[in-house]
C-alpha positions as CSV (number, residue, x, y, z in Angstrom):
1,X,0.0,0.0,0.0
2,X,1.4,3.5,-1.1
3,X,0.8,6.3,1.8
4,X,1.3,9.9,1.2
5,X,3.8,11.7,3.4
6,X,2.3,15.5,3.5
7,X,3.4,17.6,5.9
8,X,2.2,20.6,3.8
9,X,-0.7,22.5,4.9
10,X,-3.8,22.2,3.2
11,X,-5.8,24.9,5.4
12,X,-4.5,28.1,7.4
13,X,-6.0,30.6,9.2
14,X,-6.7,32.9,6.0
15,X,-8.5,29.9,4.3
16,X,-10.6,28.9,7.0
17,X,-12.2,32.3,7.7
18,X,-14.3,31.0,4.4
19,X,-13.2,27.2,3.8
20,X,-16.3,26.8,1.5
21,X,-15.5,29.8,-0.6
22,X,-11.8,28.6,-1.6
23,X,-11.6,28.2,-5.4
24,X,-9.4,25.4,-4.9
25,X,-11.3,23.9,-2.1
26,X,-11.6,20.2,-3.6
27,X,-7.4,19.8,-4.2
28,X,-7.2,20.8,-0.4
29,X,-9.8,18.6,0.9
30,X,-8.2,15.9,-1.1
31,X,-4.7,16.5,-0.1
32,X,-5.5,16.5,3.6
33,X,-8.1,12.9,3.2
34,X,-5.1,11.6,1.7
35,X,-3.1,12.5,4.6
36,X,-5.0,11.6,7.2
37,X,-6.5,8.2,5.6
38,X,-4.2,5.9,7.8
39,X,-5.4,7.3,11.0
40,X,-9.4,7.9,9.5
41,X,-11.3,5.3,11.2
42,X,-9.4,5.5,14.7
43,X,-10.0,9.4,14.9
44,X,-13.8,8.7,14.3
45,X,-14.1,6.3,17.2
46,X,-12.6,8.3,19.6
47,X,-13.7,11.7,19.1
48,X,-17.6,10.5,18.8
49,X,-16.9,8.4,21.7
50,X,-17.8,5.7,19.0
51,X,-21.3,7.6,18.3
52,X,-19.8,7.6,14.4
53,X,-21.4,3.8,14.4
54,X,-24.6,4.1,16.1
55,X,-25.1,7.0,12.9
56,X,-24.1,4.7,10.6
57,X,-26.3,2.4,11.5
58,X,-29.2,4.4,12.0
59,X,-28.7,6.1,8.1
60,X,-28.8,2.1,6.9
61,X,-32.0,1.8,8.7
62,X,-33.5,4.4,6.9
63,X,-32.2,3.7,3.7
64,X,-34.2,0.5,4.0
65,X,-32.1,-1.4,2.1
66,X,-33.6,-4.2,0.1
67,X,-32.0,-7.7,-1.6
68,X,-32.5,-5.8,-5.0
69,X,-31.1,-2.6,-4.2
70,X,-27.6,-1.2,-5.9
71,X,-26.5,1.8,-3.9
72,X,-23.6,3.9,-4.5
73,X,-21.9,5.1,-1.2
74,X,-20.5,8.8,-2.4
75,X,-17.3,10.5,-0.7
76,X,-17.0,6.9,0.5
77,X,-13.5,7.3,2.9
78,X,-12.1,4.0,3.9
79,X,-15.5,2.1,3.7
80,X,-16.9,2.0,6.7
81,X,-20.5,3.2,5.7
82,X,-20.6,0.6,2.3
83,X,-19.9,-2.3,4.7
84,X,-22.4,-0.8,6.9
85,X,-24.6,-1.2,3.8
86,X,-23.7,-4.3,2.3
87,X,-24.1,-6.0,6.0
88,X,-28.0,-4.9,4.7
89,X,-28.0,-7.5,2.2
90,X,-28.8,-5.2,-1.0
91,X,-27.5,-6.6,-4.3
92,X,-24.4,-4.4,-5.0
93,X,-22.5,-1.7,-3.3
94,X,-19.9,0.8,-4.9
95,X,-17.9,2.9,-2.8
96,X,-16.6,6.1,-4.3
97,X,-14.4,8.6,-3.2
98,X,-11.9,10.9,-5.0
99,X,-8.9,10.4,-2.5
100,X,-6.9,7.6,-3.5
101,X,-5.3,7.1,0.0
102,X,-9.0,6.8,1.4
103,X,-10.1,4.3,-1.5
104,X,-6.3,2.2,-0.8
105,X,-7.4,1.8,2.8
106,X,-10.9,0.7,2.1
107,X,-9.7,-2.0,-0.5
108,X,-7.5,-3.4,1.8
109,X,-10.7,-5.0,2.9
110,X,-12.3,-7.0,0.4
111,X,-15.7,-8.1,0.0
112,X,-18.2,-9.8,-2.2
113,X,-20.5,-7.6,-3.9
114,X,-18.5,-4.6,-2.9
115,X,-16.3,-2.3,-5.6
116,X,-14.6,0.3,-4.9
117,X,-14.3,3.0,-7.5
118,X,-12.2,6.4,-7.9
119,X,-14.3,9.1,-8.6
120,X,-15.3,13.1,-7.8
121,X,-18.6,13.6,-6.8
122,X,-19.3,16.3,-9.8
123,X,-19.1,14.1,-12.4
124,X,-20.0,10.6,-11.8
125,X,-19.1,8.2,-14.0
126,X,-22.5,6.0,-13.8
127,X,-26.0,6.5,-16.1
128,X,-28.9,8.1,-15.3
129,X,-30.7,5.9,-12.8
130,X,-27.9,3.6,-12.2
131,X,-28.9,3.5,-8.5
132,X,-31.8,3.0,-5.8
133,X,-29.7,4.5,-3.3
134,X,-27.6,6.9,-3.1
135,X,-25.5,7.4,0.5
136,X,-23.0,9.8,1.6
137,X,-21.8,10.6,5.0
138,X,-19.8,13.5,6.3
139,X,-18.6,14.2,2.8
140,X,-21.2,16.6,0.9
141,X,-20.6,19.9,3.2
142,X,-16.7,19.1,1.3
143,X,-18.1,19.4,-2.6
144,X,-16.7,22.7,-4.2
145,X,-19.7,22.8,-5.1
146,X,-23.0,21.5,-3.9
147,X,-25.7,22.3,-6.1
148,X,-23.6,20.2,-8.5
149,X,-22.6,17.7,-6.1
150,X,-26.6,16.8,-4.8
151,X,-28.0,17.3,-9.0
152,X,-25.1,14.6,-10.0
153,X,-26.6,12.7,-7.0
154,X,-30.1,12.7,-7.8
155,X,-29.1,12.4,-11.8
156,X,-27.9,8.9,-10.8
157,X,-30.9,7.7,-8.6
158,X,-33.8,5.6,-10.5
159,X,-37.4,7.1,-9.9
160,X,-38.4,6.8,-6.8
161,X,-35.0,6.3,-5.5
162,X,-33.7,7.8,-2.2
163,X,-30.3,9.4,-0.6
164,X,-29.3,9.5,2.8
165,X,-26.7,11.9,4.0
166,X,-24.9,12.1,7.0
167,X,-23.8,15.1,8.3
168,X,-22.8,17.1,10.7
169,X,-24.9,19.9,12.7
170,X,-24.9,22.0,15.8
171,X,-27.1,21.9,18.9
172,X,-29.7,24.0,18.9
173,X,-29.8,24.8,22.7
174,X,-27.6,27.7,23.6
175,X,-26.1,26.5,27.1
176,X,-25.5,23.1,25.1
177,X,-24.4,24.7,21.5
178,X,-21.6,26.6,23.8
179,X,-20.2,23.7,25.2
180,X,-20.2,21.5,22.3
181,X,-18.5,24.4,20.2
182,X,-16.1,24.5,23.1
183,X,-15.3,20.7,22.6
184,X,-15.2,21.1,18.8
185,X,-13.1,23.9,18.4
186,X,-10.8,23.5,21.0
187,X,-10.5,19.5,22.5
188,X,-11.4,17.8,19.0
189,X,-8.7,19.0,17.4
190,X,-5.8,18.0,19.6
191,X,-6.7,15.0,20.8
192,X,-7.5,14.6,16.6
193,X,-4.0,16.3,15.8
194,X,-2.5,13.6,18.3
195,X,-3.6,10.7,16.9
196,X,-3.3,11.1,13.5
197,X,-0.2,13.6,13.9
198,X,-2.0,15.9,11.0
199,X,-0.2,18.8,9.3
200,X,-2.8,19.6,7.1
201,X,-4.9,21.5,9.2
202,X,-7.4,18.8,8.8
203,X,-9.1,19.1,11.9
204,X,-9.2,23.1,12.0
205,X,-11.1,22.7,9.1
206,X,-13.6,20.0,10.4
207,X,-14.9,22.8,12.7
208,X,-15.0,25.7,10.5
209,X,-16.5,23.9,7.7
210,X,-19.4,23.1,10.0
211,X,-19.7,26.3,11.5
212,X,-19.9,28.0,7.9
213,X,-22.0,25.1,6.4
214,X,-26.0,25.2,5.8
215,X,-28.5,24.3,8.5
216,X,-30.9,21.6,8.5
217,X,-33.6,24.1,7.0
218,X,-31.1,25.2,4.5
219,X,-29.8,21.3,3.6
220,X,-33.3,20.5,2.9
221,X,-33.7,23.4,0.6
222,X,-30.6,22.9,-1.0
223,X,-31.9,19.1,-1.5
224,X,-35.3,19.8,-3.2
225,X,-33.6,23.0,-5.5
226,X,-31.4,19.5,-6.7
227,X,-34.3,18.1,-7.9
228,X,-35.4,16.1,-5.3
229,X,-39.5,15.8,-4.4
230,X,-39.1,15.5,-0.9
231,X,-36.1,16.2,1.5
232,X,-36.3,15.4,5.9
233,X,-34.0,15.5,8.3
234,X,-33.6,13.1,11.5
235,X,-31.6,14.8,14.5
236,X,-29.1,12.5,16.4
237,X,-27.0,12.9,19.7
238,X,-28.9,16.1,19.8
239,X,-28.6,17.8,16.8
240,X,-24.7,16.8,16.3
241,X,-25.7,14.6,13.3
242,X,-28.3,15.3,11.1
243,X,-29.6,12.6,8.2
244,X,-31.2,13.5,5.6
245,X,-33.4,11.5,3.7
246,X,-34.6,13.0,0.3
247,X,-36.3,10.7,-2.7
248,X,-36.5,11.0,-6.2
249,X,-40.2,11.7,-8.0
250,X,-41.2,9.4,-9.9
């Protein structure tokens, strides 16, 4: 397996005043997945204190995954969420993600009716309606651009087919929003940095990019101006994690 040594910094202080507004903000969210990839899954567990699977889980369940389904897991990572999916029993899963450290990681661990696939969320490279399903977690508030990101995600769903998008959000209650944001800004990243020994600035960015990102209002809008019919979100862990389930009309 070929790892990346980057110590360069993909985010600084004058990019993350407006990480979503970077013109170039797909090469550096690239460059720092394919730093951190070795370390991916192991930060997850520990800074959700292993909440990361309990939302996995609960975005399968309301995929509701059937023996004919083929879903496409977008801005896959290392796989966790396909195998997720695949434990489901659908018919096919492919896991897509444009880092190829990420997608190296996630092949390492082969399974039957699971591909892998290298490929940037803006232009898939599947037909129209090549999927019931459609899943992606933590990885749409990252598209450069995500009008384009959601319509190339509902362009490859059949009729009637659904996507189910983890992401995160922030609590809604003041006294708890303050504390969270304390944890997120502050302990997150260095008990992140230690881990995974990050250069990149990849976890100052995880908190900025939340802070700066859409709401669940403005998700759900952003969801049914892609062309989807309908467009809910479920709150978990409150209001950390939203999922949003939106379908395709018929």
């Amino acid at each position: 397996m070929t790892l990346v040594e980057s110590s360069s910094e993909a985010w600084d202080a004058g990019t993350l005043r407006n990480p979503h507004g970077q013109p170039d903000k797909a090469e550096r969210v690239r460059r720092m997945f394919d730093a951190i990839a070795p370390t991916y899954e192991r930060v997850n567990r520990v800074t959700s204190a292993g909440r990361d699977r309990v939302w996995r889980r609960r975005a399968v369940a309301l995929a509701a995954v059937r023996a004919d389904d083929r879903v496409l897991d977008l801005a896959c990572g290392t796989g966790d969420l396909a195998r997720e999916i695949l434990s489901a029993g659908p018919e096919s899963v492919v896991g897509a993600d444009f880092a190829e450290q990420m997608l190296q990681f996630a092949a390492a661990r082969p399974c039957a009716r699971l591909t892998w696939c290298r490929a940037d969320a803006h232009r898939l490279p599947f037909a129209d309606g090549a999927f019931s399903i459609v899943t992606c977690a933590f990885g749409v508030r990252n598209f450069q651009e995500l009008g384009r990101g959601l319509s190339e995600m509902r362009r490859v769903l059949r009729p009637g087919g659904r996507a189910v998008i983890i992401e995160f959000g922030m609590p809604r209650g003041r006294l708890l929003r303050s504390a969270y944001q304390f944890y997120f800004e502050h302990v997150l990243p260095r008990v992140a940095g230690l881990i995974s020994r990050d250069r990149t600035g990849a976890y100052q960015y995880l908190p900025r990019s939340v802070e700066t990102f859409l709401d669940r209002d403005g998700m759900c809008t952003a969801l049914r101006a892609a062309g989807f019919s309908t467009a809910e979100a479920h709150s978990m862990t409150l209001g950390v994690t939203e999922i949003y389930v939106a379908r395709a009309g018929d």
